[in-house]
C-alpha positions as CSV (number, residue, x, y, z in Angstrom):
1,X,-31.1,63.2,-6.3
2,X,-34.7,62.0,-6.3
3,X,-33.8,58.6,-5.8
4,X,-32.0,59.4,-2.1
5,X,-34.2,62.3,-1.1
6,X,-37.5,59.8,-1.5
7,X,-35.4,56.9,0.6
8,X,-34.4,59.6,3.3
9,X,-38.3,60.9,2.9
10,X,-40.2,58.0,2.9
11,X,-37.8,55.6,5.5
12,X,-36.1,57.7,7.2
13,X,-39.0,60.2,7.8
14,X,-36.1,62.6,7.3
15,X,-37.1,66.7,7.6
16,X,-36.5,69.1,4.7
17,X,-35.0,72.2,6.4
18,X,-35.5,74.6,3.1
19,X,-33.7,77.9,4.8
20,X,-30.1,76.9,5.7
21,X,-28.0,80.0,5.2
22,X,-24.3,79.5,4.9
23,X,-22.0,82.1,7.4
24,X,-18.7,82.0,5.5
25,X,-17.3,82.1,2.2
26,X,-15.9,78.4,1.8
27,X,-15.3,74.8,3.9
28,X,-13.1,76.3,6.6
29,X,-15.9,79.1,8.2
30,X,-18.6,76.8,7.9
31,X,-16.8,73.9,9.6
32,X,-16.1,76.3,12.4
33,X,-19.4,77.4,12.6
34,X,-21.2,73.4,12.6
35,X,-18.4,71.1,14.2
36,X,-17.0,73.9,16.5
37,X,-20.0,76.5,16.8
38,X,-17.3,79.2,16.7
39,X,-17.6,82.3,14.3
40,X,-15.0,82.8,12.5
41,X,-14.7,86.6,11.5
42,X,-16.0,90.0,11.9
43,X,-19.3,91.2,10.4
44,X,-18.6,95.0,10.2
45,X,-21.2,97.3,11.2
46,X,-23.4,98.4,7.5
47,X,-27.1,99.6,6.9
48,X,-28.2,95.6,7.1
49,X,-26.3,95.1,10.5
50,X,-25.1,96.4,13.5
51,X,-22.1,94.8,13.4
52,X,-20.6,91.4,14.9
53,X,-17.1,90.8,16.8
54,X,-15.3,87.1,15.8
55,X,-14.5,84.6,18.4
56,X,-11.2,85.2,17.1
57,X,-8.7,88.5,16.6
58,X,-9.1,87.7,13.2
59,X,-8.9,85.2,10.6
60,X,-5.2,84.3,10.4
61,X,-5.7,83.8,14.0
62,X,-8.4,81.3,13.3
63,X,-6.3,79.5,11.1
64,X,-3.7,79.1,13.3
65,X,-5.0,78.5,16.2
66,X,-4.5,74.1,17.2
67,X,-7.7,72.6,17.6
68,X,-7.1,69.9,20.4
69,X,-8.4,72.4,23.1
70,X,-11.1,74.1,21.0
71,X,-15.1,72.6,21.7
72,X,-14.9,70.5,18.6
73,X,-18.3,68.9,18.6
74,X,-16.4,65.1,18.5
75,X,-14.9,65.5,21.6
76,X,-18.0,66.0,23.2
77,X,-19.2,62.9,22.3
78,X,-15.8,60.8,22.8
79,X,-16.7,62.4,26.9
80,X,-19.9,60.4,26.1
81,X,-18.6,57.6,25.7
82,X,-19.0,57.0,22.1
83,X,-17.0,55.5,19.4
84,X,-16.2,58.1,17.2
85,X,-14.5,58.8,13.5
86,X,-14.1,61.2,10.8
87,X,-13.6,60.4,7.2
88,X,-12.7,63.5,4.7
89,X,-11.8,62.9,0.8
90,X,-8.8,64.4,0.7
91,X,-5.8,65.1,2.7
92,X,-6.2,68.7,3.8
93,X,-9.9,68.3,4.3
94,X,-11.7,71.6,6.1
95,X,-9.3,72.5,8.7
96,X,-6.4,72.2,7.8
97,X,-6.6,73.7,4.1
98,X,-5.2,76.3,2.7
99,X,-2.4,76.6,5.4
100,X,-4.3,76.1,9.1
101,X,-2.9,74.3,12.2
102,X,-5.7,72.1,12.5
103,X,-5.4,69.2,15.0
104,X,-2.0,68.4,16.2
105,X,-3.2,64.7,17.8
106,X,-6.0,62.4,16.3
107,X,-9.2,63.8,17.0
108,X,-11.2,60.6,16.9
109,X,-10.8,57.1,17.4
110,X,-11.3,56.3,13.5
111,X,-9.7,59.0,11.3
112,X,-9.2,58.8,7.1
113,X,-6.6,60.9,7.4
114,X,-3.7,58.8,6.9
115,X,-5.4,57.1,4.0
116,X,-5.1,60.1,2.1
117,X,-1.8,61.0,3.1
118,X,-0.9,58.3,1.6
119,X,-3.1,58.6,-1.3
120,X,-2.2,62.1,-2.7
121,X,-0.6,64.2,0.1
122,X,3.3,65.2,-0.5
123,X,6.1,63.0,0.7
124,X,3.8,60.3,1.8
125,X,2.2,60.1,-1.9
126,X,1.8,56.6,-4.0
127,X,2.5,57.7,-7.8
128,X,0.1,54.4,-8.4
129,X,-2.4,54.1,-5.4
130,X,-4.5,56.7,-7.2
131,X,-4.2,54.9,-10.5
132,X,-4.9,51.3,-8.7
133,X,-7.5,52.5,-6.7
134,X,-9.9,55.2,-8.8
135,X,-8.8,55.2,-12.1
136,X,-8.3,51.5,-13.1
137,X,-11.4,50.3,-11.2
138,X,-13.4,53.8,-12.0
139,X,-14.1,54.2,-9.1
140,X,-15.3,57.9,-7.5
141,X,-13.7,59.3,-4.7
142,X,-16.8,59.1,-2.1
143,X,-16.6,55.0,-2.5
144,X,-13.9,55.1,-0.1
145,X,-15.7,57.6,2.4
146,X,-19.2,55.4,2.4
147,X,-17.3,52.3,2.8
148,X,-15.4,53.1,5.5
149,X,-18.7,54.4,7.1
150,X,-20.4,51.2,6.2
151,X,-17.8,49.3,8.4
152,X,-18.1,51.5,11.0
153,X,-22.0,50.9,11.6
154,X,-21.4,47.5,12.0
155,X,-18.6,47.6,14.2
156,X,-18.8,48.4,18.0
157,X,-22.5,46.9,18.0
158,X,-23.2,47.7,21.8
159,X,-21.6,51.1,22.2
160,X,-22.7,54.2,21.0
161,X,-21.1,55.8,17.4
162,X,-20.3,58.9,16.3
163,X,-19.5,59.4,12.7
164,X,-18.8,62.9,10.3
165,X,-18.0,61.7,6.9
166,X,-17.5,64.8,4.3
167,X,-17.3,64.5,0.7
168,X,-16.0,68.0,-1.2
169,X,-14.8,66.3,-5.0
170,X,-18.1,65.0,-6.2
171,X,-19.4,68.3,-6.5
172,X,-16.7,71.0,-5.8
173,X,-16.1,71.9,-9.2
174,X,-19.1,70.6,-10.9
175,X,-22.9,70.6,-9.7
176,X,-24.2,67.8,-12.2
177,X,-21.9,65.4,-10.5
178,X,-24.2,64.9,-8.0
179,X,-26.8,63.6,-10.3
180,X,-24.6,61.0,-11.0
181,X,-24.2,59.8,-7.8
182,X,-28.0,59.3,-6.7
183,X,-27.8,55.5,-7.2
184,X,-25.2,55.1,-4.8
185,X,-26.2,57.4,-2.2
186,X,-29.7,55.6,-2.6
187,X,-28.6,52.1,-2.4
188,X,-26.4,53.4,0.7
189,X,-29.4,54.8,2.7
190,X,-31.4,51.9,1.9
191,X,-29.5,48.9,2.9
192,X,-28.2,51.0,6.1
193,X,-31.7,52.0,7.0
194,X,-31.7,49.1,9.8
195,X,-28.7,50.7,11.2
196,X,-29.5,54.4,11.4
197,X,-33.2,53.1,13.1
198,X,-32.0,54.5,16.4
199,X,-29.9,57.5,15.4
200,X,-29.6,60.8,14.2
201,X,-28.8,61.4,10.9
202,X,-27.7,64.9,9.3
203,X,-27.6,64.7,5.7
204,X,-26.4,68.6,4.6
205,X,-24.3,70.4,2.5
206,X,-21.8,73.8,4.1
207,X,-22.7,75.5,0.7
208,X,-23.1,75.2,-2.6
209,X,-20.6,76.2,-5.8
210,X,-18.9,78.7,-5.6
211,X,-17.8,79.3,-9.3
212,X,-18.7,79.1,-12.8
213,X,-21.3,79.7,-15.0
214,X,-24.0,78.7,-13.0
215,X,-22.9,80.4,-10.2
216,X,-23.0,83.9,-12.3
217,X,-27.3,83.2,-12.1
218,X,-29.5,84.5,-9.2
219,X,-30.3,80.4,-9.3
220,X,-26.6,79.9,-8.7
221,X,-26.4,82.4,-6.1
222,X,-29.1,80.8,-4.3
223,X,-27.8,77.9,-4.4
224,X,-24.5,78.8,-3.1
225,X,-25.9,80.2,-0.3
226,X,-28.6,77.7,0.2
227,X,-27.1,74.6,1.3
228,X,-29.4,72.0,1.9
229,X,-29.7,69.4,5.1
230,X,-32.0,66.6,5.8
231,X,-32.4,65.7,9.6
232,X,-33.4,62.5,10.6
233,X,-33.9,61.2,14.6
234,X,-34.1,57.5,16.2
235,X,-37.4,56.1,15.1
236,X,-38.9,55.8,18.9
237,X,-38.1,59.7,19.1
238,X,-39.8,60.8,16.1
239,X,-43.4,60.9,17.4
240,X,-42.2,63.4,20.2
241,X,-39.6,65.4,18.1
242,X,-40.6,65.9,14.8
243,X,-43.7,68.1,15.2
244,X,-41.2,70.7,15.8
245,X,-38.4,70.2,13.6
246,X,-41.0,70.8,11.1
247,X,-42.0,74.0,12.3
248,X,-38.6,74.6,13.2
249,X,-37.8,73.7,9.1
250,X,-39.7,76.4,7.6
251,X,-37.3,79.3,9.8
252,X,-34.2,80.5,8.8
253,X,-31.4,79.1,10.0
254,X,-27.5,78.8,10.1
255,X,-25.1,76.3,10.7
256,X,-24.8,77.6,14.4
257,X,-27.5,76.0,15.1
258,X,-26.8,72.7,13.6
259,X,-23.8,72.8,16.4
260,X,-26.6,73.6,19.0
261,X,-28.6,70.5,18.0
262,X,-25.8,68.0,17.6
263,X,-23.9,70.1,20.8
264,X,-27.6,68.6,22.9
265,X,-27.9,64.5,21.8
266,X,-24.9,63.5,24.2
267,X,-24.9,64.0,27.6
268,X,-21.4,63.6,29.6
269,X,-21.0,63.9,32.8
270,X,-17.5,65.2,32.9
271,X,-16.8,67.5,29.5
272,X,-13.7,68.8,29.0
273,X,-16.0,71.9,28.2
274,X,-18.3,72.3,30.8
275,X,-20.5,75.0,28.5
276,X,-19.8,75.4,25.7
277,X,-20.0,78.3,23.3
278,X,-23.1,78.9,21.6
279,X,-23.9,81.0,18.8
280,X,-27.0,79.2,17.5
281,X,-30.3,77.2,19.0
282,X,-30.5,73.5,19.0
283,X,-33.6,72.4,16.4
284,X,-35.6,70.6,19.1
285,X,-36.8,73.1,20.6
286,X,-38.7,76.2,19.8
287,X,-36.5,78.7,17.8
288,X,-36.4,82.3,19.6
289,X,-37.2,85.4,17.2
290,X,-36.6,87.4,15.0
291,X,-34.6,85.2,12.9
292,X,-32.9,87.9,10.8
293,X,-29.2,87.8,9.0
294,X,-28.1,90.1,11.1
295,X,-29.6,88.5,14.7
296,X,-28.3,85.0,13.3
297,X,-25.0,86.9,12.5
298,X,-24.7,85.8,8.7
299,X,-22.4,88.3,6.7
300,X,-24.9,90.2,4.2
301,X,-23.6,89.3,1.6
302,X,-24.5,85.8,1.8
303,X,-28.1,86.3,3.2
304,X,-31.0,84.7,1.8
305,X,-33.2,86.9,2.5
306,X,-31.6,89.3,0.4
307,X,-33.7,92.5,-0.7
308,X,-34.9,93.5,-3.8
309,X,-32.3,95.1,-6.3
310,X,-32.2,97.1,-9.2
311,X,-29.8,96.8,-12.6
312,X,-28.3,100.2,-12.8
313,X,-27.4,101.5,-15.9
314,X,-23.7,100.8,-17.4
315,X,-22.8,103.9,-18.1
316,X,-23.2,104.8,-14.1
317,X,-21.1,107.0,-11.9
318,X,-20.2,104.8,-9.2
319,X,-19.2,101.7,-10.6
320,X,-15.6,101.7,-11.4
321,X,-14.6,103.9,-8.3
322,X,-16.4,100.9,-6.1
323,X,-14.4,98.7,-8.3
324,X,-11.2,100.0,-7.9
325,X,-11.6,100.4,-4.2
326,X,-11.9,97.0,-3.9
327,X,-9.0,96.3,-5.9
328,X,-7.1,98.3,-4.0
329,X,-8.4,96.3,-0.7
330,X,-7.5,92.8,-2.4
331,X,-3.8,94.4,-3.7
332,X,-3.2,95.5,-0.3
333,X,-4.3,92.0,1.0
334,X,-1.8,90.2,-1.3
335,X,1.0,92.7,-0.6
336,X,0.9,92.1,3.0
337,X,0.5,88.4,2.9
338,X,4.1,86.4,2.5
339,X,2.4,83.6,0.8
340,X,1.6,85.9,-2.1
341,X,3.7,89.0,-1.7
342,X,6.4,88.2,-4.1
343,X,4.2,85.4,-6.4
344,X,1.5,87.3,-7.3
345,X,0.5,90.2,-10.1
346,X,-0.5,93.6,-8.8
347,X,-4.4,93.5,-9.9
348,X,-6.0,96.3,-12.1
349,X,-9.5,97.3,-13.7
350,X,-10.7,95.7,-16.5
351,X,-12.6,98.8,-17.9
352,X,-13.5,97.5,-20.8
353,X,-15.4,94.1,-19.4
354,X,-18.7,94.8,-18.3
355,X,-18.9,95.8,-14.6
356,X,-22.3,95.0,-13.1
357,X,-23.7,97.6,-10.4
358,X,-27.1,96.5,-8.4
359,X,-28.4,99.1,-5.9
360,X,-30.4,97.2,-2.7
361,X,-32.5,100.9,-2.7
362,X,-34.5,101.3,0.4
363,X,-34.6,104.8,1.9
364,X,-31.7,105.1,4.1
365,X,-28.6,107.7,3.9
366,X,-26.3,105.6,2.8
367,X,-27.4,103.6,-0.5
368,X,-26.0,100.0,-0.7
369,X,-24.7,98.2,-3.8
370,X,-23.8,95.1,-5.6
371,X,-20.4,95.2,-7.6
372,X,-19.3,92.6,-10.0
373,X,-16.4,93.3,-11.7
374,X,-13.4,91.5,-13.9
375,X,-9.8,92.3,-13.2
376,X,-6.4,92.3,-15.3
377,X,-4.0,90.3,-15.4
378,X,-5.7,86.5,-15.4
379,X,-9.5,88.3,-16.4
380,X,-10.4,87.0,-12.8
381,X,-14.5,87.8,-12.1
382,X,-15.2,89.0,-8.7
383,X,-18.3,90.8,-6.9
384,X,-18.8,92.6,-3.4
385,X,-20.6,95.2,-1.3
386,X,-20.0,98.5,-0.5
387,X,-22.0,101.8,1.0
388,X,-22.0,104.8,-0.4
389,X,-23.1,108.2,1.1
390,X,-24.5,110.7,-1.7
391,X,-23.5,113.7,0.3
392,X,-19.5,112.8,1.0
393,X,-19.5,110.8,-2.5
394,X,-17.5,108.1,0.0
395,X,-17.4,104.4,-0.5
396,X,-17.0,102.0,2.1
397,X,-16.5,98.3,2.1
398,X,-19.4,96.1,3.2
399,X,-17.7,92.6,2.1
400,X,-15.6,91.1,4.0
401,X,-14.2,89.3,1.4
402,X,-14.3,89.1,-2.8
403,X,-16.0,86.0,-4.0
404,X,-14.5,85.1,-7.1
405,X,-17.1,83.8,-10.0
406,X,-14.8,82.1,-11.9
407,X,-12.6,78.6,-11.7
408,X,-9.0,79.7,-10.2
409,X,-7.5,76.9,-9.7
410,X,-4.9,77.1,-12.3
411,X,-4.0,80.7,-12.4
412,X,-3.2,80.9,-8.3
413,X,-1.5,77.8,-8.0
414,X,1.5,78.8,-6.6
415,X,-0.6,80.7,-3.7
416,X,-2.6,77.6,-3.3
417,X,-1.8,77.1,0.4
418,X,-3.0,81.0,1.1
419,X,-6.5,82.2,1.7
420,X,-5.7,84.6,-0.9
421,X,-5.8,82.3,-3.8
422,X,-8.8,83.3,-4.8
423,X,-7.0,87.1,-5.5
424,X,-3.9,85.6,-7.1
425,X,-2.8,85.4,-10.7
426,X,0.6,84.0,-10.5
427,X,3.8,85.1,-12.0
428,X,5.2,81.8,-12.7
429,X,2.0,80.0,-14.4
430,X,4.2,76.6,-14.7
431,X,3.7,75.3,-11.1
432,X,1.7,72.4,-10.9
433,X,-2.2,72.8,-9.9
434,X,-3.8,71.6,-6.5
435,X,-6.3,69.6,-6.7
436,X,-9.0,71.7,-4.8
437,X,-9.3,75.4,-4.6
């Protein structure tokens, strides 16, 4: 996106923070980490960390806990005083999917929600609003999202605003898609940059794709790690604050601390949460050290700062016992689950795909290693971590869970509102797909 990134650059005196790290697999731990600065899981103890307890018993907890009492970073502003609203492209959106609680009342003033309800979303669906709407006038789905923002600026002009617009179709399944949409993001920034003179402006991704070809690359995992975010402040504040946001750009950091920063701008005087939970450091201010994974509490498997490792030769010792051990963790996962206990194939090796084994080295006891494997039925693609001690010949589970390489959104439709789709191949391969997985 050239186009955008010079607008955001040049008018917007926006700063490139190069070394966001993602803290969770998909949407639903990130937006936990950013918009409530609450970690969702447990980052056992390995070699690469001494281990991190979750803000939550665990991550069906999480899930299903109701938001309306949670520090959800709009609420803090609506205690400000300001305007607020949300717009998501898609009904579900980041807390609520696959099968979470989300919030019971309408979190902000302006919500999208019902739009999309109506738009593809069950009972409330219009067989031709999606037809009318997208198709017929080809138009994408993130028209809707910047237009509704657009009318937001200009409304309200004397009270303060708070907006969170997320887009997740333009590039969920496809990463070129964004290409396609630098025009319009351009022409967005650049007739709005009157309006967003006097504000703060947080142009980021939560992370990157998560499947595919691509994906399979170190590039790709990079990438998926890497999400990016531009940060822009009021134009009389940038004199006084952007000396150290650059500084602060070339550190590693997580989406914790995005929560930090946006957690400091308003400043009520009676929050429904006094002091709130903080897991990160706001960007204004000088960043404490070390900034490590494991001090910024980022699973290792998704750090970005990721050691050196070495191919290992296929015709290893250890790479289809690690395999099946992790099979046997996600069959185990699946049994115990009700959403895909009776739906879902019991998962085997497939021995005779090629299973990938990368060794992080290093000269501790233990010996750390990278697993990518395929399974049967549905020739699902999955990697993960595990230890292993040379003396006990024991493995032991680093990952806390399987990323899956390839698309699944057709072979686990009927778990599709479990958190376990990503491990399911259905027995009934005739339901209908969801839209996002």
């Amino acid at each position: 996106m050239p186009k955008t990134f010079y607008t955001l650059q040049e008018y917007y005196e926006a700063v490139t923070f190069k070394h966001l790290n993602k803290i969770g697999i998909n949407s639903h731990p990130n937006a936990f980490a950013f918009l409530l600065g609450k970690m969702y899981g447990v980052i056992p103890r390995s070699p690469f960390s001494r281990g991190h307890v979750g803000d939550y018993k665990s991550r069906d907890e999480a899930c299903k806990t109701p938001l309306d009492k949670e520090q959800f970073i709009g609420f803090r502003y609506k205690d400000d005083g300001y305007v607020t609203m949300m717009a998501e492209d898609w009904a579900l959106g980041a807390f609520l999917w696959p099968n979470c609680s989300g919030f019971k009342k309408t979190p902000m003033d302006h919500y999208m929600k019902p739009f999309h309800l109506r738009f593809d979303y069950g009972k409330y669906k219009s067989p031709d609003l999606h037809k009318i709407i997208h198709k017929d006038s080809c138009r994408d789905y993130h028209y809707d999202i910047f237009e509704y923002l657009g009318k937001f600026l200009k409304a309200y002009p004397d009270k303060p605003k708070f907006s969170i617009s997320w887009i997740s179709y333009l590039t969920h399944d496809e990463q070129n898609a964004l290409s396609s949409a630098d025009d319009y993001f351009y022409h967005f920034f650049n007739n709005t940059k009157k309006d967003f003179e006097n504000s703060y402006v947080f142009f980021m991704g939560d992370h990157g794709l998560r499947f595919g070809k691509m994906r399979e690359t170190r590039t790709g995992e990079i990438e998926d790690n890497n999400p990016f975010l531009f940060l822009s402040v009021p134009k009389p504040l940038r004199a006084a604050l952007i000396p150290q946001l650059r500084k602060n750009s070339k550190e590693l950091i997580t989406h914790f601390d995005i929560y930090a920063t946006l957690n400091e701008i308003p400043q009520p005087s009676n929050p429904r949460i006094s002091k709130p939970l903080l897991h990160g450091n706001s960007l204004f201010r000088p960043l404490p050290k070390p900034r490590t994974c494991d001090s910024l509490k980022i699973p290792f498997e998704y750090c970005i700062c990721r050691a050196e490792k070495t191919l290992l030769p296929k015709n290893n010792k250890i790479g289809i016992p690690a395999a099946k051990l992790m099979i046997e963790q996600i069959n185990y996962e699946l049994y115990n689950s009700n959403y895909t206990r009776d739906l879902c194939f019991e998962l085997t090796l497939n021995e005779s795909a090629e299973i990938i084994l990368e060794d992080f080295g290093g000269e501790q006891i233990l010996r750390v290693y990278k697993i990518t494997f395929s399974t049967h039925p549905g020739d699902g693609k999955f990697w993960g971590i595990v230890s292993y001690d040379p003396k006990s010949k024991e493995f032991n589970i680093i990952s806390t869970k399987f990323s899956r390489l390839d698309s699944y959104g057709s072979k686990s439709k009927c778990a599709s509102t479990s958190n376990l789709a990503s491990y399911c191949f259905c027995m009934d391969q005739s339901i209908s797909s969801p839209k996002l997985s």
